[in-house]
N, C-alpha and C positions, 0 to 999 in steps of 0.2 A: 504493500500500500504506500509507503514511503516514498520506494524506487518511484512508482505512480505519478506522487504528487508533483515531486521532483521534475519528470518527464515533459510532467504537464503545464509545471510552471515556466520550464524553460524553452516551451513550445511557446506562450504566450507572450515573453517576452521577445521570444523573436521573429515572429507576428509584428509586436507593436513596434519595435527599431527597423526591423524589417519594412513595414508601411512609412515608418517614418524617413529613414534615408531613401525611398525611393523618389518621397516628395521631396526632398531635399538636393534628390539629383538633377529634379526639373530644370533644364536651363534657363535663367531669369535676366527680362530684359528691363533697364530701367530707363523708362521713360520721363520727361521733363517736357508739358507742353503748354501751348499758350493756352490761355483759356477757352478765347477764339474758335481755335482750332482742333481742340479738344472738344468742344461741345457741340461746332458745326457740322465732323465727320471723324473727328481722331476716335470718343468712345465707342463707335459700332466698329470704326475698323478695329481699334484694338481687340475689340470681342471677336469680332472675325479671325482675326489671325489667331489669335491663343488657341482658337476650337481648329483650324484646318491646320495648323501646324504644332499645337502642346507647348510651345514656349509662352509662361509666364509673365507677363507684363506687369512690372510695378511703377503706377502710375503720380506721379506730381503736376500739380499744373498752378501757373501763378501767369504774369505778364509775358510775353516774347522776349523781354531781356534777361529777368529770371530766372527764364527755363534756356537760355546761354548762359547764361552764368552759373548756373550747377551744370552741366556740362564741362561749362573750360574746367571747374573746379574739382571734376571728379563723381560726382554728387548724382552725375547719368552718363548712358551709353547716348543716348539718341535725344535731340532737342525738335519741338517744332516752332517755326517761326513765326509772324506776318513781316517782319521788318530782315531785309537781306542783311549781312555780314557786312561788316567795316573793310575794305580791302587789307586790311591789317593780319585779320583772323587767319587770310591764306595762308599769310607767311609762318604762320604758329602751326601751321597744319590743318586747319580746323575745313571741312569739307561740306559743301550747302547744297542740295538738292533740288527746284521748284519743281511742285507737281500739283499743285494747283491753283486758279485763277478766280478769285472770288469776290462778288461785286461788297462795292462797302456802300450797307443799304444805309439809307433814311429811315425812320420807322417813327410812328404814331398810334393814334387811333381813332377810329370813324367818327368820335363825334365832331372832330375838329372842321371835318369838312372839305378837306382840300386833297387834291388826288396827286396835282402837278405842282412844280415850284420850277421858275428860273434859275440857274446859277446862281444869277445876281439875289434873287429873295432871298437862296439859301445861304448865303453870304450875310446877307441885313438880317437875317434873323438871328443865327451865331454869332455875328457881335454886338448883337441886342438895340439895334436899328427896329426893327421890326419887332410888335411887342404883344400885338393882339392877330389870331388866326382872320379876323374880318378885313385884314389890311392886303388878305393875298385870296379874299374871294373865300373864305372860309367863316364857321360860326365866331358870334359875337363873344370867343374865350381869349383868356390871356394866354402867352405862347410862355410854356416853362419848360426852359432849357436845361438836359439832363445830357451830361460828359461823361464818357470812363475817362479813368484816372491817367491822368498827365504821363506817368511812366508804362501807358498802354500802346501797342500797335495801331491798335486803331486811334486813339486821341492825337499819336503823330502821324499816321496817314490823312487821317481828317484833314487835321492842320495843312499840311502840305499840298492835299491836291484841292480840297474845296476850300479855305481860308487862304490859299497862297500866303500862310505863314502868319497872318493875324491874326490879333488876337481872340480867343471865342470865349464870351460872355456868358458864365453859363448861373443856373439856380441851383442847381445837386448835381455835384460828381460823384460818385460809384467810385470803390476801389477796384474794382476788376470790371474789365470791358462788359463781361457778361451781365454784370447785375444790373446795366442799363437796362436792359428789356426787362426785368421786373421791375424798375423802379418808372419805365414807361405804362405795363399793364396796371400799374396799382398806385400810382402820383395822382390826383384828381384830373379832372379832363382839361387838355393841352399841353401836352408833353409832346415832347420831339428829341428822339436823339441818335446817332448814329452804329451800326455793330455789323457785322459778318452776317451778310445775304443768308448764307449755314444755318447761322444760328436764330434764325426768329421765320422760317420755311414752313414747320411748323408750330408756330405757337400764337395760340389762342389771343384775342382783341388786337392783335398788331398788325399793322396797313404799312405798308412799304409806300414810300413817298416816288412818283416819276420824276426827274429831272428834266426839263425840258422836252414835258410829255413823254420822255423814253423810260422803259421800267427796268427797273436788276436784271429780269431774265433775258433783256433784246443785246445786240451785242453790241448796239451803239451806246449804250451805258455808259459815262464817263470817268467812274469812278470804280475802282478796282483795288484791289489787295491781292500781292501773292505770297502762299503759301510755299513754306521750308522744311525742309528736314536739315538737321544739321547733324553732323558726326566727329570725333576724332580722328581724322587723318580720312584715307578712303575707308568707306563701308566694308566690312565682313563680317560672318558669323550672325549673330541673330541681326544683329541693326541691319546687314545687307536684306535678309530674310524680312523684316518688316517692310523695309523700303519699297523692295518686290515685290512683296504686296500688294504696296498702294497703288501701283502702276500695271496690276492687274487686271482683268477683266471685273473680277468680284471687288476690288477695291475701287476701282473709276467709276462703278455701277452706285456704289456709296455715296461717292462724292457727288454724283448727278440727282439722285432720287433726294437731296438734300437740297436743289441749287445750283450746283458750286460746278467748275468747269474744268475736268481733269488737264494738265499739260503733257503733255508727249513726253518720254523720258529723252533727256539730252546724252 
């Protein structure tokens, strides 16, 4: 009976180290992404991938600078971007990918009234020129101006293609790009603020604003974001393995049924 127990206990035990070093041998990829980018197609693909391939993804996600910055630091294998590399980064090694092309929407909601904006309104109304929705043919509301946060991809693309660098007058900044769009569904009525075509595709009370009568989806769009992968040195091993992914059939299918407009791999 002893011999037994013995037998049995050290069946069990190696059972459970057993189970457990197998998990432990899974190979584990550690990701850093924007939030952006993370939320507009990074979370299905990465589900994607774990399930057709068994690599592990552990996930962080904060601003596009960030999630480079734990990369240079060690802290991940793979970054994803909206904002390209410093030519600087080449020289350190540091390796950028774009694979995809993603309108940088306007977004609201219906009861403001307005479908289309000019450049120029969307200009006056970001540096707080423009102050009520009835000024641009819309309801008699006040317009409140909601920003992601200053050290976001999107608050410097903003800046740069539709402010041409002025400055944008705003009523509530968000500290991640992402919370714009809750803080647009749920601010009282006349909010406006800008995020990743991706990420508000599908979500509930938010209207994508046309530019010049032209909407996110047409491809005369003005405004764009491209998306990075970024690596140490070239790709290999799981990070080459994700990348591959994305530039997949099942991975561009992601980025489309979201919005977004895969790139050709270079």
């Amino acid at each position: 009976m002893k011999r037994t127990a013995i037998i049995a206990l050290s069946l069990a035990v190696f059972l459970v180290f057993g189970v457990s070093m197998q998990a432990s041998a899974k190979e584990v990829l550690r990701y850093s992404g924007s939030n952006q980018i993370y939320h507009a197609c990074d979370r299905e693909m990465i589900n994607a991938f774990s399930e057709a391939s068994g690599i592990v993804v552990d996930v962080n996600t904060a601003s596009s600078g960030a999630a480079v910055y734990r990369l240079m630091n060690g802290y991940s294998d793979i970054a994803s971007t909206a904002r390209e590399l410093y030519r600087t980064h080449a020289e350190y090694g540091f390796y950028q990918v774009a694979f995809c092309r993603d309108p940088l929407a306007v977004i609201t909601r219906p009861e403001c009234g307005v479908e289309s904006l000019t450049e120029e309104q969307l200009r006056a109304i970001f540096s707080g020129d423009i102050r009520n929705w009835k000024a641009v043919g819309g309801a008699d509301l006040p317009i409140r101006v909601i920003v992601p946060g200053t050290e976001t991809a999107a608050n410097k693309n903003f800046r740069r293609q539709v402010m041409k660098l002025a400055e944008i007058r705003y009523d509530f900044m968000t500290y991640d790009s992402t919370m714009a769009i809750e803080a647009v569904q749920f601010f009282p009525c006349g909010a406006i603020s800008f995020i990743a075509q991706g990420d508000v595709e599908h979500e509930p009370g938010i209207v994508t604003i046309k530019v010049n009568g032209i909407g996110p989806h047409e491809a005369a769009y003005p405004y764009f974001q491209i998306f990075y992968y970024v690596s140490r040195g070239k790709p290999t091993g799981a990070v080459e393995a994700f990348i591959d992914f994305s530039f997949s059939e099942a991975g561009q299918g992601i980025m489309r049924r979201n919005g977004m407009i895969p790139l050709a791999r270079p």
